[in-house]
N, C-alpha and C positions, 0 to 999 in steps of 0.2 A: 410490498413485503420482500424479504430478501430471497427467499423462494422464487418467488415470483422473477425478481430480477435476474438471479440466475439464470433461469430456464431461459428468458429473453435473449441473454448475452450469449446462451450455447446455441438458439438458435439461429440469431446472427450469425456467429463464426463460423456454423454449419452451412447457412443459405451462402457466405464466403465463400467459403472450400469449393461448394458443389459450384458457384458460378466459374471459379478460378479452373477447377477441372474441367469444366465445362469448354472453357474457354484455353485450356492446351488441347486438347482433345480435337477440339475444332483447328488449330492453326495444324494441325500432324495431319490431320487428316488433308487439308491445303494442298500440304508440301506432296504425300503422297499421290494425290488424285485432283489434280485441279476442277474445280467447277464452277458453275457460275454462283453469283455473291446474292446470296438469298437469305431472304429478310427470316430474322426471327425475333420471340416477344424478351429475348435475352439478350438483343443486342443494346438498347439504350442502357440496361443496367449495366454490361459490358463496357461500353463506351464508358458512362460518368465515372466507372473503377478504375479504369485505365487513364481517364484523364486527372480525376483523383490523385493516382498514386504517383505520376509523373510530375504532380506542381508539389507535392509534400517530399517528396525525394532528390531534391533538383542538387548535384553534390560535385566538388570540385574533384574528379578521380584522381588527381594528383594527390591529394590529402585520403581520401574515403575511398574506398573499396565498393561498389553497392553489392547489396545483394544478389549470387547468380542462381538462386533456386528459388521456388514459388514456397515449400513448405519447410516445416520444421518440426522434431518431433524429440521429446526432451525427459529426461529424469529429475526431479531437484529435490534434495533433500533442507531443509530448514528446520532450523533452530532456531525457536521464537523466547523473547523475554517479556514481560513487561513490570510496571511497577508504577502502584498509585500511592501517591501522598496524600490522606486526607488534614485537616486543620480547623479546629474551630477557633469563633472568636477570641476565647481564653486562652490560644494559642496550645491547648491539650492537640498532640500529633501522633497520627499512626500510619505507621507506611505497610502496604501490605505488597506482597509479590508472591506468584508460584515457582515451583523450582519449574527450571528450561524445558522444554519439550520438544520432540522429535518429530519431523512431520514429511511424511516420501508422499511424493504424487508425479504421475506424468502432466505433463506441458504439452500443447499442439498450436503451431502458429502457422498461418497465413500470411507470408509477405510483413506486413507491420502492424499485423495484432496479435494476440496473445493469450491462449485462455487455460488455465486447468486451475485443480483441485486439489488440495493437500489432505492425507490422512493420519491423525494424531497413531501411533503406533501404541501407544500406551490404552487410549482408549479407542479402541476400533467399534466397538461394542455401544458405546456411550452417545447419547444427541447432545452432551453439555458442550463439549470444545467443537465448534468448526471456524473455517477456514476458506475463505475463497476470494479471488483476484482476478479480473481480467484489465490488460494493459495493453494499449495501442500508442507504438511506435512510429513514428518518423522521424528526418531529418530535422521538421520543422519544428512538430508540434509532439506532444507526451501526455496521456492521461492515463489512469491507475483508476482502475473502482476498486474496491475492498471492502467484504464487511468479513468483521469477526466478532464470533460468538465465547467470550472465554466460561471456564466450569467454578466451581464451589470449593475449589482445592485450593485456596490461600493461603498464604501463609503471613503471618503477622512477623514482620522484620524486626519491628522497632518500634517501641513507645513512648512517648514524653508525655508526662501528666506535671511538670514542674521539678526543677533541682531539690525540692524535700521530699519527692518518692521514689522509691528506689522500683525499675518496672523492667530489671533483666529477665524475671519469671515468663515474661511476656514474650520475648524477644525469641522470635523463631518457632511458635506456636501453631500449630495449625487452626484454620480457621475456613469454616464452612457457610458462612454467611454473606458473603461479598460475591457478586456475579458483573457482568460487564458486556454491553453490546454495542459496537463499533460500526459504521457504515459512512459514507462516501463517496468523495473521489480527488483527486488531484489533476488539475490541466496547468500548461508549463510551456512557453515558446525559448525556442533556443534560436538565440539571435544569428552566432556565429555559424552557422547550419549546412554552409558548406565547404567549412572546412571541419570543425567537430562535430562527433558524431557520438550522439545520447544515447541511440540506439545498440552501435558498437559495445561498450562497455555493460549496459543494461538489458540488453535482449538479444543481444548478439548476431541481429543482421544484416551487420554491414560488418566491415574490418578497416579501425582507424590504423591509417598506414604512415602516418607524420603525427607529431605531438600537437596537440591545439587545443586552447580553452574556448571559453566563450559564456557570456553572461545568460542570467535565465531570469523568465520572470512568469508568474501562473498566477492562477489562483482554484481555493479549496472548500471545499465544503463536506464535515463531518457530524453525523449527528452521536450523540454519547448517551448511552442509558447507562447510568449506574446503580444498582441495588444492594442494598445493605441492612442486615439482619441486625436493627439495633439493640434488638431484648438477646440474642446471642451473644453480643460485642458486651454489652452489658454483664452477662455470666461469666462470659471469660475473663473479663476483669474481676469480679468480683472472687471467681475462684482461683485467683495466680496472689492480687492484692486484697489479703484482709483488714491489714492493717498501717498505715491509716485506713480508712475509706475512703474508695474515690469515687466521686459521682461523674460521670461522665458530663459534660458540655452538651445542652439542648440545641448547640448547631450541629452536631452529630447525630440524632435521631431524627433521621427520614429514614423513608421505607426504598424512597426513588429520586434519582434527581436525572433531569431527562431537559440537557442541553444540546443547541445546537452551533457551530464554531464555520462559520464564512470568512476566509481571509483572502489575503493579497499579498504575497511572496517577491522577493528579490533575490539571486543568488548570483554564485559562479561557480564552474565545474570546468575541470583540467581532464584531457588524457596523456597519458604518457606512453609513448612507445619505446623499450627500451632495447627490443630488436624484433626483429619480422615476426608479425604474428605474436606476439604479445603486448599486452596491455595494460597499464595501469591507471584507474578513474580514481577520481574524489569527485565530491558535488557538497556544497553545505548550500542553504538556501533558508533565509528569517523571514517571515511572516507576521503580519499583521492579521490577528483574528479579533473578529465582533463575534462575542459569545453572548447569546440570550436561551431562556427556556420559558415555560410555562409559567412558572410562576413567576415571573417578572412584569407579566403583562396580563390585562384584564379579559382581552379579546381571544378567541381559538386562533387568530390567525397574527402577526408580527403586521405592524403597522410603522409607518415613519414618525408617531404619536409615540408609540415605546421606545426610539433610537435613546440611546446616552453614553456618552463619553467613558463612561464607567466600563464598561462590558469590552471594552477594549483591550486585548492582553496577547504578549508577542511570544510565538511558535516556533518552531523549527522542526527541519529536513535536510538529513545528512546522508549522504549515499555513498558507499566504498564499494569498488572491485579491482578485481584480477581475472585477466580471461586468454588462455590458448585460442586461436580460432584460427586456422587455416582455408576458409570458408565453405572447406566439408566436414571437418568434426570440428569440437570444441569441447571446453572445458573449463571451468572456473569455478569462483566464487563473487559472490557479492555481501552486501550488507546494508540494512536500510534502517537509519532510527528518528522516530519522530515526536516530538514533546509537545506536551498542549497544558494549560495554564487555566484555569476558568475562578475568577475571584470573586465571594460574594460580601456581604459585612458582615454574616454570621459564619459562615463557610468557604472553605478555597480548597480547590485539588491541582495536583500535580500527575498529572499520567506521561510516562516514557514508557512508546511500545518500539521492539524491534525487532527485527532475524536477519540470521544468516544464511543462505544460501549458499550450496554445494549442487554443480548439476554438471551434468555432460548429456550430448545429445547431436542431433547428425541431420543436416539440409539436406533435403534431396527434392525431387520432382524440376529439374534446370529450366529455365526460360529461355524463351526463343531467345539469339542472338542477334542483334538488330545486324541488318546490311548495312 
């Protein structure tokens, strides 16, 4: 449940914290009052973190900055979009989207993970819209969980019933029937990794100090519920268009369509340094996704008896920023959008989600200095 996963992921980056603190805490006190080296049930978890965090950060200072503080603690404001394209066989199309929405939360990070929560500003009050993300960075490697929950506030953009109906009445309608639940994750290796830095531009804990690209490659797995009120979509047609009549297309009356998108990505992503302490990133990245759901297959569970060449259908992920970072404050923006494709012979959708990011926020707790 996504509940459920939450809670795990804040306890994770909490059991983090407390070991990280743990473990300054422990070296101050060294320096202050030598003593002898006495075991405790913290230290092998100590050790694989530090050994951990030293093969994933391994970085050429000449190009990368690394990180000099253990913590991070952040504002970000986002601005989220999306928009699905539904289609049925008879090529009848309607695209729906909500207006942009606003969304403040604080950030707290750990060396190279990443966790907070966004709250919709419009609906504080509401359980329809949530939001949440945690992301762990390094030099090497990159993964993103996300799920999101969008509301019943739709709005119908655009409609095609064919060049003999006229369906402007339609266009920009509200519409209360369409809901949407997203979950995941994204993992992604950056080959060039010690010279560019994924993290610099997208999590902001390192500072790329020389311009450098580098290829990428990952792969993804999202699950999509979609629901839609077809005897609603039905009256609202019928109440904008009386004449002709239009019957809607029987590959558009489901109640639920509840797929899932496994792919395998290829990209490349630039930073630009155009003077000290600023930066400018792109990242685009196409995927190969295998889309199947439930009713595709006779089994509860996806066998290699259901594979088909069919369910095959290409993705994308595109990443923009701009970032000050002096590597005690910062400040920027970024931007993240990503398209998914799922085709069937009665039915196809198109969904592009994306936001923008606005945050500023400040490292502190420094790390020992190596001798």
């Amino acid at each position: 449940m996504p509940l459920a996963m939450f809670r795990t992921s804040l306890i994770t980056i909490l059991l983090m914290v407390a070991v990280a603190f743990c473990q300054a805490q422990e070296e101050c006190d060294t320096l202050e009052t030598p003593t002898p080296t006495s075991t405790s049930p913290l230290t092998p978890i100590l050790n694989t973190l530090h050994t951990l965090d030293k093969a994933l950060n391994n970085v050429d200072t000449a190009w990368i900055e690394p990180q000099q503080f253990n913590f991070t603690a952040m504002v970000q404001t986002t601005i989220t979009y999306e928009m699905y394209r539904l289609r049925s066989k008879s090529e009848q199309t309607l695209v729906f989207a909500p207006r942009a929405t606003m969304k403040v939360g604080p950030y707290f990070g750990w060396r190279w993970a990443f966790i907070g929560y966004t709250f919709d500003i419009g609906h504080l009050n509401s359980d329809m819209k949530k939001e949440w993300q945690l992301s762990i960075y390094s030099s090497k490697v990159g993964v993103d969980l996300f799920y999101r929950k969008t509301g019943n506030d739709y709005i119908l953009r655009r409609a095609d019933f064919g060049d003999d109906i006229d369906t402007r009445r339609l266009h920009n309608v509200a519409f209360s029937g369409l809901n949407v639940n997203l979950k995941g994750f994204n993992a992604y290796w950056i080959f060039n990794h010690r010279r560019f830095s994924y993290p610099a531009a997208f999590s902001q804990s390192t500072v790329q100090r020389r311009s450098a690209g580098s290829m990428l490659a990952g792969i993804g797995y999202t699950r999509h519920v979609l629901k839609l009120n077809y005897d609603k979509l039905a009256d609202l047609v019928d109440s904008k268009i009386a004449n002709p009549v239009v019957k809607l297309d029987s590959g558009l009356a489901f109640n639920r369509v509840k797929y899932t998108d496994i792919s395998a990505s290829v990209g490349y992503a630039y930073n630009y340094v155009p003077c000290r302490n600023l930066l400018l990133a792109a990242s685009i990245s196409a995927a190969l996704g295998y889309h199947y759901s439930r009713g595709d297959i006779k089994r509860q569970s996806f066998t290699l008896r259901d594979f088909s060449f069919r369910n095959f259908n290409l993705d994308g992920l595109a990443r923009f920023g701009i970032v000050y970072n002096n590597s005690r404050w910062f400040a920027g923006a970024s931007a993240i959008f990503h398209a998914y494709n799922y085709h069937k012979s009665q039915f196809e959708t198109n969904n592009i989600f994306g936001s923008v990011n606005i945050y500023a926020g400040v490292n502190f707790g420094r790390r020992k200095q190596k001798k």
